[in-house]
Residue, then its C-alpha position, 0 to 999 in steps of 0.5 A: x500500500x501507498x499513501x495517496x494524499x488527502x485533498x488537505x495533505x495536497x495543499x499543505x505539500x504544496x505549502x511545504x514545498x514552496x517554502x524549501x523552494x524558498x530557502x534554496x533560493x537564498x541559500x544557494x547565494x550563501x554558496x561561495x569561497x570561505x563559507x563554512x558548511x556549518x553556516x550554511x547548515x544553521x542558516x537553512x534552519x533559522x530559514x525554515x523556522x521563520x517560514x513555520x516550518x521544521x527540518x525533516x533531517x534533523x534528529x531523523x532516525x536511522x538504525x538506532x542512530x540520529x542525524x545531528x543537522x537540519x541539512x546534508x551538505x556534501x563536496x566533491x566526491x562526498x555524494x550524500x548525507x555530508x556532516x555540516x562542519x565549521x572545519x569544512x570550508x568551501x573553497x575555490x573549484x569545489x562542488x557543493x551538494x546541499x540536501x534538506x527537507x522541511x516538514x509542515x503541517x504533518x507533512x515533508x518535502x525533499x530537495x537538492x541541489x548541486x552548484x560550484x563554488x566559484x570557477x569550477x572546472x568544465x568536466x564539474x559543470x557537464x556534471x552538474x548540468x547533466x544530472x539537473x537534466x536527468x532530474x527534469x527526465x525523471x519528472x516527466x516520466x512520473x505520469x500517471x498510470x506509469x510504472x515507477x521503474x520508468x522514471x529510473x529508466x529514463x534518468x538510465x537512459x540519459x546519463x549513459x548517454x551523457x558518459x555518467x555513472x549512475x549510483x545504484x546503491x541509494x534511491x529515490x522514495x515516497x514522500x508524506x506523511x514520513x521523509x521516506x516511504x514506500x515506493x522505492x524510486x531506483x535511478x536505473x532500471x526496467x520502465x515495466x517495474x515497480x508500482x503504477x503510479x497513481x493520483x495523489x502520490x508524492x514522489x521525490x526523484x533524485x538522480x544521483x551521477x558520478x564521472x567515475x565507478x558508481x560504488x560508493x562507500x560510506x565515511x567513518x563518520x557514519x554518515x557521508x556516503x562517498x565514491x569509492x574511486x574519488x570520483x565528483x558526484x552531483x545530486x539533484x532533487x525535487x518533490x513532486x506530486x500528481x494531482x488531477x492527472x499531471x505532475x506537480x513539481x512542489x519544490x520549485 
């Protein structure tokens, strides 16, 4: 069983939504040479909070252990879930995934985002523009009536033929009620897998690319997955919900 959202839950989303739009929009201008991850991490909080809402990350719990930040923020070959840190400072070159999510009203949304810091390299702004372009495939493959596995083959499809590595090792997911939820939304695959999709659902789509190996691995911190090879990554996100027919992106 997957949730479908209540007409109530439909407009609350949306709402939550807009206001993670909202903070991304400022944050991602904080993204420059000298700031630490630290500040951007307590600036998406303070952020969420004046617009009444929460962080869906922080204290979330994953196998007996909790997260300690309102926000993920990742460099370079960290793909996801990085510890915020003042001793991580961004510096010139780098590229800088930012992962966060809000919850209002009983309800969360999911958002990320992948941007460089300064000149950064034209191999990194492929990247960039390569996975944002595997995340706007992945929406447009959310239609209802479609299997879930069609999303993933779509976002497959074009990064293979871009010269990307997909991460199969993590996935995209239901939303709602709860960060995560059933369905699994895999980034590769076969189009005739996994569930049909249905009016009501929330869908967050993440493709996840990698200019090297997609085998990640994950830091002694416990936290940050990594690519094993050392290879950049970028990670792009969006909330989406299907209402009356059509794909609606929330997170926007």
């Amino acid at each position: 069983m997957f949730l479908i959202l209540s007409q109530k839950q439909i407009e609350d989303i949306k709402v939550c939504g807009h206001i993670l739009a909202e903070v991304f929009d400022s944050v991602l201008k904080l993204v420059k040479p000298g700031v630490s991850t630290f500040e951007i991490n307590q600036f998406i909080e303070s952020e969420l909070k004046k617009r009444g809402a929460a962080s869906s990350f922080l204290n979330y719990e994953v196998g007996g252990e909790f997260y300690p930040s309102s926000s993920c923020i990742s460099k370079n070959a960290d793909l996801v879930h990085g510890l915020p840190s003042k001793e991580d400072v961004l510096k010139e070159g780098d590229i800088v995934s930012i992962d966060a999510g809000a919850y209002f009203k009983g309800v969360h949304t999911d958002m990320a985002r992948t941007v460089g810091v300064g000149k950064i390299s034209e191999n990194d702004h492929e990247l960039i523009d390569i996975t944002k372009k595997c995340l706007e495939i992945g929406v447009s493959a959310a239609k209802p009536d479609q299997n879930i596995g069609m999303i993933g083959k779509r976002i497959e499809e074009e990064a293979n033929k871009r010269g990307l590595s997909v991460v199969k090792e993590l996935v995209g997911h239901g939303i709602g009620t709860e960060l995560h939820m059933e369905p699994q939304i895999p980034n590769y695959g076969d189009g005739l897998l996994g569930p049909s999709i249905k009016n009501g659902m929330a869908l967050a789509i993440e493709p996840m690319l990698s200019t090297g190996s997609n085998k990640v691995k994950t830091k002694e911190d416990g936290w940050t997955v990594t690519m094993k090879d050392g290879s950049n990554c970028a990670h792009f996100e969006d909330t989406v919900v299907i209402i009356d027919g059509k794909t609606v992106i929330v997170t926007r």
